[in-house]
C-alpha atoms as one frame of an Amber mdcrd trajectory, in Angstrom:
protein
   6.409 -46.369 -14.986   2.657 -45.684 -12.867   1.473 -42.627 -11.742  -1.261
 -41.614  -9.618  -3.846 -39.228  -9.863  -5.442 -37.307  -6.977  -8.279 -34.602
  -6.177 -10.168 -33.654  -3.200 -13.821 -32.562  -2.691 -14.622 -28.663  -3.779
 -14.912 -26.291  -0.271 -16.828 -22.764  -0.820 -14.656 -21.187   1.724 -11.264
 -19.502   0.681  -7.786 -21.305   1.745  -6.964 -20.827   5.573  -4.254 -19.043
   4.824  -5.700 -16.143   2.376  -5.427 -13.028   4.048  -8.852 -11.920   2.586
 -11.358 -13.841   4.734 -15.098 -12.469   5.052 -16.307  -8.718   3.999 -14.071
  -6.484   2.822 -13.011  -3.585   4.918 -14.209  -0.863   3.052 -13.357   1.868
   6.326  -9.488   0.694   7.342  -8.843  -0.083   3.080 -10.229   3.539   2.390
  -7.626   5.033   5.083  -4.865   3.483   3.147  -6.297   3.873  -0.268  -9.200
   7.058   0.121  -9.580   7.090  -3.860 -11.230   3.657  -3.325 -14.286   5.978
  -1.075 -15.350   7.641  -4.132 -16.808   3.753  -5.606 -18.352   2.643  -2.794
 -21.953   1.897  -3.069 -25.367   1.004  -1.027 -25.362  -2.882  -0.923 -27.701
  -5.543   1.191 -28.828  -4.381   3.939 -27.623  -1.337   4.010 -23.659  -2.274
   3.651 -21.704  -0.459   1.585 -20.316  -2.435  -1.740 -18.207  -1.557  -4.472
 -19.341  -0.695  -7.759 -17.646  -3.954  -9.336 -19.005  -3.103 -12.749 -16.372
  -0.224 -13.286 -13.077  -1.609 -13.610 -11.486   2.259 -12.121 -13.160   0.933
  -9.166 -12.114  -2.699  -8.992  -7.999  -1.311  -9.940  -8.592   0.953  -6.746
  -9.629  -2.268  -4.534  -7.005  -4.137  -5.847  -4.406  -1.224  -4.931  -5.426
  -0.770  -1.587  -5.718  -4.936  -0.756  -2.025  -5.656  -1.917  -0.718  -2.436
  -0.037  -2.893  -3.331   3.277  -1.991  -7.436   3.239   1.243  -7.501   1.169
   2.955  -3.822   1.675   2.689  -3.613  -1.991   3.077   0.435  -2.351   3.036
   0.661  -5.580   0.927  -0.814  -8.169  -0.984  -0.230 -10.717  -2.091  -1.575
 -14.644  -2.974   0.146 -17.781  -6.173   0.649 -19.350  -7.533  -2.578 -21.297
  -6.013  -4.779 -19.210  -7.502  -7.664 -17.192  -7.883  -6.626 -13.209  -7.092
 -10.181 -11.374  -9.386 -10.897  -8.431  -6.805 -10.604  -5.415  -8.464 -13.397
  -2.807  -9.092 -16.098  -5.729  -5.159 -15.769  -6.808  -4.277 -16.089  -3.429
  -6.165 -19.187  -3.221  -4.174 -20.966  -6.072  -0.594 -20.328  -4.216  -1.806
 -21.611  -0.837  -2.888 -24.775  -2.610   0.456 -24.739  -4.326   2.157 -24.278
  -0.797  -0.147 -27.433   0.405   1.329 -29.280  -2.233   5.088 -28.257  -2.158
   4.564 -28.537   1.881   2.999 -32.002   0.775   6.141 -33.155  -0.343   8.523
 -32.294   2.251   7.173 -33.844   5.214   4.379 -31.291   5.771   6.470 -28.619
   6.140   6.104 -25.718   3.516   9.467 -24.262   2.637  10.218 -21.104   2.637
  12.734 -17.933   1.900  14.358 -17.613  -1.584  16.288 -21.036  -2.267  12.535
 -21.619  -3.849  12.297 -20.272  -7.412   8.662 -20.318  -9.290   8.190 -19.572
 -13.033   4.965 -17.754 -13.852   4.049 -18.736 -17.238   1.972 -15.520 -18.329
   2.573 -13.286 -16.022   0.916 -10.479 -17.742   1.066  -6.588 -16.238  -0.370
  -7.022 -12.750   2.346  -9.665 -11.717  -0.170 -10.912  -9.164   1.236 -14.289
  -8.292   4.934 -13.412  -7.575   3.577 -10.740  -5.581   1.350 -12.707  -3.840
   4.138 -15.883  -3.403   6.839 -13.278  -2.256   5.148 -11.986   0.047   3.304
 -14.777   2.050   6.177 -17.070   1.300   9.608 -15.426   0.395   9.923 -17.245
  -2.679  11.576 -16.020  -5.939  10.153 -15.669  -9.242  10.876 -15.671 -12.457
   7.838 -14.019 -14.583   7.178 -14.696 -18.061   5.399 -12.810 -20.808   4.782
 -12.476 -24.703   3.316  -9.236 -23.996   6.613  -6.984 -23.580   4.120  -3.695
 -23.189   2.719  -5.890 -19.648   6.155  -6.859 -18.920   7.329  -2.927 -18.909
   4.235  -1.966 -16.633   5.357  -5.573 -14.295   9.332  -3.998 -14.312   7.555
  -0.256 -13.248   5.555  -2.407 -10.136   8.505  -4.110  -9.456  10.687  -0.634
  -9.469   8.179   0.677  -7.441   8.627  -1.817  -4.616  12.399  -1.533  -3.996
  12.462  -4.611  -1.679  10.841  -7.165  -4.940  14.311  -5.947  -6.877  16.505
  -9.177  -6.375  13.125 -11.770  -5.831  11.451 -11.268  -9.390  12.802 -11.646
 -12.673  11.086 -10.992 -15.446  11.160 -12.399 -19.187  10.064 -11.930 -22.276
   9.228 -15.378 -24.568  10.246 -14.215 -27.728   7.387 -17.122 -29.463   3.761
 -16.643 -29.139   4.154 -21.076 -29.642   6.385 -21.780 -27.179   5.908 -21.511
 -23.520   9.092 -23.131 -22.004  11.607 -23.191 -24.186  13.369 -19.950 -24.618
  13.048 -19.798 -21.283  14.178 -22.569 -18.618  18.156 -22.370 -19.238  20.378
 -25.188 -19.519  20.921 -26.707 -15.953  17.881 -23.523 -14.083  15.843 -25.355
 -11.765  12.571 -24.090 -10.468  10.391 -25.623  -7.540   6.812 -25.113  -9.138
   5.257 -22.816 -12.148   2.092 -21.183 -12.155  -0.094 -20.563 -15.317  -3.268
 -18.912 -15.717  -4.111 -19.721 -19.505  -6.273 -18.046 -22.181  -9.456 -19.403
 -22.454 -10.886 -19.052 -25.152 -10.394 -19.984 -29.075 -10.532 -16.568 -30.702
 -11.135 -13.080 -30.118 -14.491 -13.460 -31.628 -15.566 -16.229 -28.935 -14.240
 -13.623 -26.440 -16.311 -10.954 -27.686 -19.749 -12.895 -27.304 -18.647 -14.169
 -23.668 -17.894 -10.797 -22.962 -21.540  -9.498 -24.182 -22.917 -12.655 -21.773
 -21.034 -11.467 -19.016 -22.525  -7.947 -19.564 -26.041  -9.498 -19.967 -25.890
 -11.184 -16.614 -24.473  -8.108 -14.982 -27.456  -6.044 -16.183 -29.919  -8.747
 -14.784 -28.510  -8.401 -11.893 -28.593  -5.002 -11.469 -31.888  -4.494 -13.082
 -30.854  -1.472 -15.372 -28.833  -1.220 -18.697 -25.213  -0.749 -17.707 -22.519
   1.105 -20.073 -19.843  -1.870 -21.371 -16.007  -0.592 -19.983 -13.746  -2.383
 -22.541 -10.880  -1.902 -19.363 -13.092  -5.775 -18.866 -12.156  -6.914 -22.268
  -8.337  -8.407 -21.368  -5.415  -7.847 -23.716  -5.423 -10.861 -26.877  -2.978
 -12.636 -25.077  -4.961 -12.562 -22.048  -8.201 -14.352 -23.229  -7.293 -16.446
 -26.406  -5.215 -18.270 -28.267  -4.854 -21.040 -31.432  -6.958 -24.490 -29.281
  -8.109 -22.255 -26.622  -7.476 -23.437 -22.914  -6.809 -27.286 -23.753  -4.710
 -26.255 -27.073  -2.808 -24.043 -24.824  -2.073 -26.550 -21.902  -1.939 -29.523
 -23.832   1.078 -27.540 -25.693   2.171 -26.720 -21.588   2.202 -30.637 -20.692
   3.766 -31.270 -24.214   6.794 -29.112 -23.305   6.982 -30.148 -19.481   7.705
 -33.825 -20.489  11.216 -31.697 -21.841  11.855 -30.116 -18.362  10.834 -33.163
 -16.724  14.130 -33.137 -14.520  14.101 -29.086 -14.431  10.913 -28.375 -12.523
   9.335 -30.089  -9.143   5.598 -29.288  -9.600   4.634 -28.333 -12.547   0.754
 -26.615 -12.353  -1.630 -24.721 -13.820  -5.458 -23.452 -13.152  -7.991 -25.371
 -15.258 -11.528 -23.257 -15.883 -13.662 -25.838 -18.001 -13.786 -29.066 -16.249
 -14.423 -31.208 -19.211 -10.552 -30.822 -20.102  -8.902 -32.571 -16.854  -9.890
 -36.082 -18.398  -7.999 -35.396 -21.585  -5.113 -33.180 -19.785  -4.464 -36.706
 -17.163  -4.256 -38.766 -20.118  -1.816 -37.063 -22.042  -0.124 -36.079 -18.622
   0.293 -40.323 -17.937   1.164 -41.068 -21.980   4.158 -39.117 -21.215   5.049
 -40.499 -17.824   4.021 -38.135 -15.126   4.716 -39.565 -11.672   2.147 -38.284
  -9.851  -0.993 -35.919 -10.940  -3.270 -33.764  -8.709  -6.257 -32.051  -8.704
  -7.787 -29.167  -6.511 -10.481 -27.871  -6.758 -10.949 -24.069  -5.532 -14.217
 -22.178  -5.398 -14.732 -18.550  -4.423 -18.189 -17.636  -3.990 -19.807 -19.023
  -7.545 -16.291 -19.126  -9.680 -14.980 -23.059  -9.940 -12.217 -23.709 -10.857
  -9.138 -26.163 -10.333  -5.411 -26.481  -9.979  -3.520 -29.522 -11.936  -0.481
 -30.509 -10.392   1.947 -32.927 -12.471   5.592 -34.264 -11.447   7.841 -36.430
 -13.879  10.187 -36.655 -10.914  10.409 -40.331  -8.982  10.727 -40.762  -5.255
  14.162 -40.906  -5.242  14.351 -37.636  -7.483  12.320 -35.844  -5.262  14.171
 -36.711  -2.206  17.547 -35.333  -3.610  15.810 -32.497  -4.556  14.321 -32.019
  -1.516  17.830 -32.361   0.185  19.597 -29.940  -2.358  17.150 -27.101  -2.296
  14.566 -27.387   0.862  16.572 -28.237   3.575
């Protein structure tokens, strides 16, 4: 049993397909959304910018960039919870579409015979928005957080069309991250999976204070912490930190191996893809990819895994793409 492994070279430039290409516009976004005027700034060369250090202000962007680009109406996320960066989420399921288009001839499929599990979907329910939209597909989110599930049911309720294309879940062990969930004989195309990063809430805490340091630099003035940055628990840690939490991810997927096309998740520190391959080809992946994805000075990466053989993935192909 070989598999291969893959990556391609890091590009600074979003995805060709993201909707949110150069400078925001601040003028037709503050028509659609005109709380978003009120945290507008002076920038470079006398631009206007947003005030990115208050996360009222960042909510607002985000609001008014998934009504212009998605018709999102209605959405919205309570306080302490982590505001996802709309263009660099975007990025991850275009290079997801690449892959799935990858394997079916170039062509991406589309509509809802696809069906992608979002493995911490958390309150903002970013990715299924983002996938539904651009590509029609269906979704199935998941959670351990049933408060962010209840706000990801009111977005969904909001937008009357997203009522039959996301489902949402709630995985009733902090341990597990598949089982409880994929039922006997459910198939899904792809999953998604932003992890925790870090080890403990204390480790949080002091990146956090870093984060705030460097801000302040920036800006050459003290600036007053908002703890809407901080992220929920489940948001930023858990027990091994990102490689204890997708090494227990490629653990499981070996047990869905015939449930699930592409696996994938988004990999922050670098220095875990060498250990994340390995235990990805102990347990028989077919093929593993890499890609990277950079927006402005954020790196990061997408790992790809299939336990699926050529003839697998041609009968799947021919049962659900075609």
């Amino acid at each position: 049993m070989s598999s291969q492994s893959a990556s391609r070279k890091p590009t600074a430039a979003l995805h060709p397909r993201n909707r949110h290409q150069g400078r925001y516009d601040f003028k037709t976004l503050g028509k659609l959304r005109p709380e978003l005027l009120e945290y507008l700034i002076p920038g470079k060369k006398h631009n206007l910018t947003l005030d990115f250090t208050n996360p009222t202000a960042v909510k607002a962007l985000n609001r008014a960039l998934l009504q212009h680009h998605y018709g999102v109406q209605d959405w919205d996320i309570p306080p302490g919870y982590l505001c996802p960066p709309v263009p660099g989420r975007a990025d991850y399921v275009h290079a997801l579409a690449d892959l799935i288009g990858e394997s079916h001839d170039g062509q991406i499929p589309r509509g809802p015979t696809l069906q992608g599990l979002d493995i911490g979907t958390g309150a903002n329910l970013i990715y299924p928005l983002i996938g539904n939209r651009d590509y029609g597909w269906r979704f199935v989110g998941v959670d351990i957080d049933a408060p962010a599930l209840a706000n990801a049911r009111r977005i969904i309720d909001g937008n009357p069309s997203l009522a039959d294309q996301i489902e949402l879940r709630l995985q009733p062990d902090n341990d597990k991250l598949l089982h409880n969930i994929v039922g006997t004989g459910e198939r899904f195309d792809f999953t998604l999976c932003n992890p925790p990063f870090y080890p403990d809430a204390q480790t949080a805490r002091q990146a956090n204070k870093r984060k705030w340091r460097n801000l302040e630099e920036q800006h050459g003035k003290q600036l007053t912490p908002h703890q809407s940055f901080g992220g929920q628990a489940s948001e930023l840690y858990c027990s091994g930190g990102e490689i204890g939490f997708l090494g227990r991810l490629v653990k499981e997927s070996s047990e869905y191996a015939s449930s699930v096309f592409w696996f994938s998740s988004l990999v922050s520190k670098g220095a875990n893809l060498d250990e994340l391959q390995q235990q990805l080809r102990d347990l028989g992946a077919r093929d593993i990819r890499v890609v990277p994805m950079t927006q402005g000075l954020k790196h990061s990466r997408m790992l790809a895994w299939t336990f699926l053989d050529k003839k697998q993935r041609r009968a799947w192909r021919k049962a659900r793409w075609s």
